[in-house]
VMD Tcl script that builds the backbone (N, CA, C; Angstrom):
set m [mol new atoms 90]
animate dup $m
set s [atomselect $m all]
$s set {name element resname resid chain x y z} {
  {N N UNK 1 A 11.557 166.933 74.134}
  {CA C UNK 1 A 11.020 165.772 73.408}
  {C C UNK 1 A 9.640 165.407 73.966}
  {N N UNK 2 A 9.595 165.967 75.631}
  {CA C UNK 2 A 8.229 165.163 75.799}
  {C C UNK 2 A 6.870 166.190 75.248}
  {N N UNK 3 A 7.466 167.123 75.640}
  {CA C UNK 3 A 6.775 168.380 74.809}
  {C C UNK 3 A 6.051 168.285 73.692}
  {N N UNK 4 A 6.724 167.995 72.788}
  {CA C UNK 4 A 7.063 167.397 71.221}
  {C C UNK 4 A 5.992 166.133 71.087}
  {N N UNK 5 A 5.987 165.446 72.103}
  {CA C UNK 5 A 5.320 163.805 72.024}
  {C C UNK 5 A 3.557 164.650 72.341}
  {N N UNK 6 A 3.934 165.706 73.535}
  {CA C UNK 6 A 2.097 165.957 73.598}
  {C C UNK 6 A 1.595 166.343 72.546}
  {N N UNK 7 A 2.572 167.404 72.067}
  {CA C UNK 7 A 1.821 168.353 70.704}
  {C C UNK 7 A 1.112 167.503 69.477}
  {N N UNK 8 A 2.281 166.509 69.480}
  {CA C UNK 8 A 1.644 165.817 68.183}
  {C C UNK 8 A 0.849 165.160 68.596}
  {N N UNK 9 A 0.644 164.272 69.670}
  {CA C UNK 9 A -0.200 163.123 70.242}
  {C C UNK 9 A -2.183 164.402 70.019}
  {N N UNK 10 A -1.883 165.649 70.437}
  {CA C UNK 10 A -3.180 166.782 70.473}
  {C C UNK 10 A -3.216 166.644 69.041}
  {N N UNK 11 A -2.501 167.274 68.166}
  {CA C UNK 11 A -2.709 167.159 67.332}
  {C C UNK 11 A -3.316 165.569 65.555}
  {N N UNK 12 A -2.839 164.868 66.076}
  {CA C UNK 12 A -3.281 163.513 65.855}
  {C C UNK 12 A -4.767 163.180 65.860}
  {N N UNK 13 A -4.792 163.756 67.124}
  {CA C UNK 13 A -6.325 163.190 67.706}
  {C C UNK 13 A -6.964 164.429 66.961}
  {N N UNK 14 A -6.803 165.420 67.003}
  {CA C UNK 14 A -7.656 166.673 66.109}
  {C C UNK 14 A -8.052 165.855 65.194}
  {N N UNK 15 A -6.814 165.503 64.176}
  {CA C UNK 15 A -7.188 165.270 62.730}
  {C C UNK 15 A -7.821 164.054 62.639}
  {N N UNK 16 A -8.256 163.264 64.062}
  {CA C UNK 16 A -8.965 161.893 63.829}
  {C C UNK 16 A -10.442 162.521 63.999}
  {N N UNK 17 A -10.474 163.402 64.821}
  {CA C UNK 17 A -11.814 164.395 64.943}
  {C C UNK 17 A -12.200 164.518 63.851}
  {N N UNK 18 A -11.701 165.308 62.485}
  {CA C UNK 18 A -11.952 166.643 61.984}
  {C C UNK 18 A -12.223 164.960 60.620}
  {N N UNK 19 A -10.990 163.449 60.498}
  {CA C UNK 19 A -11.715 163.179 59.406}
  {C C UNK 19 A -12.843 161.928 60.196}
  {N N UNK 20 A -13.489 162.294 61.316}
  {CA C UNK 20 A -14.653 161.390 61.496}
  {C C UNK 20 A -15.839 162.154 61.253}
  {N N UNK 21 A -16.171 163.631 61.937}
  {CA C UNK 21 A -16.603 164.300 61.493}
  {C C UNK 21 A -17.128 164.741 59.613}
  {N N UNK 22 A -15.864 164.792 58.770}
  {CA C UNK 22 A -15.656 164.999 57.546}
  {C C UNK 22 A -16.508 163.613 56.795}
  {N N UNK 23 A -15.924 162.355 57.887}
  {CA C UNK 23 A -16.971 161.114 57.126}
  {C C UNK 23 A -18.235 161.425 57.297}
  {N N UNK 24 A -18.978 162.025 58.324}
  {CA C UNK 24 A -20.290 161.770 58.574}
  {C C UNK 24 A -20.699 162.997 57.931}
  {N N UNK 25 A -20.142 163.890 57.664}
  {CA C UNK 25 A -21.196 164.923 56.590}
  {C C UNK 25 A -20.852 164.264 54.708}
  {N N UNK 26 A -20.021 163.790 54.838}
  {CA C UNK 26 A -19.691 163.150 53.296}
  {C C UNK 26 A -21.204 162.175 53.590}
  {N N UNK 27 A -21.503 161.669 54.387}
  {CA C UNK 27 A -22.719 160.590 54.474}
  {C C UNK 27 A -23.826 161.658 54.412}
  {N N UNK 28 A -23.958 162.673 55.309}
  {CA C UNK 28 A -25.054 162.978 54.989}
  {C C UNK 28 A -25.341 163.512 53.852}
  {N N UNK 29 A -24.679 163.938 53.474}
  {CA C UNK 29 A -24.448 164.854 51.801}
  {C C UNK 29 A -25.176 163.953 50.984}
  {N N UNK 30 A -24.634 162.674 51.012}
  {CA C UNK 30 A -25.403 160.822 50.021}
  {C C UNK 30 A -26.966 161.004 50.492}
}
mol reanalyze $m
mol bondsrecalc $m
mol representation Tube
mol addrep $m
């Protein structure tokens, strides 16, 4: 389970990466 708690906790934070990133080229694109 704690295993389980890192993977997703890594993974989470990726996808907060990938849509802050994703906002700031949607801006530059405008």
């Amino acid at each position: 389970a704690i295993k389980d708690k890192k993977l997703r906790g890594q993974l989470s934070a990726r996808e907060q990466l990938y849509g802050k990133s994703a906002t700031v080229a949607a801006k530059v694109d405008k």
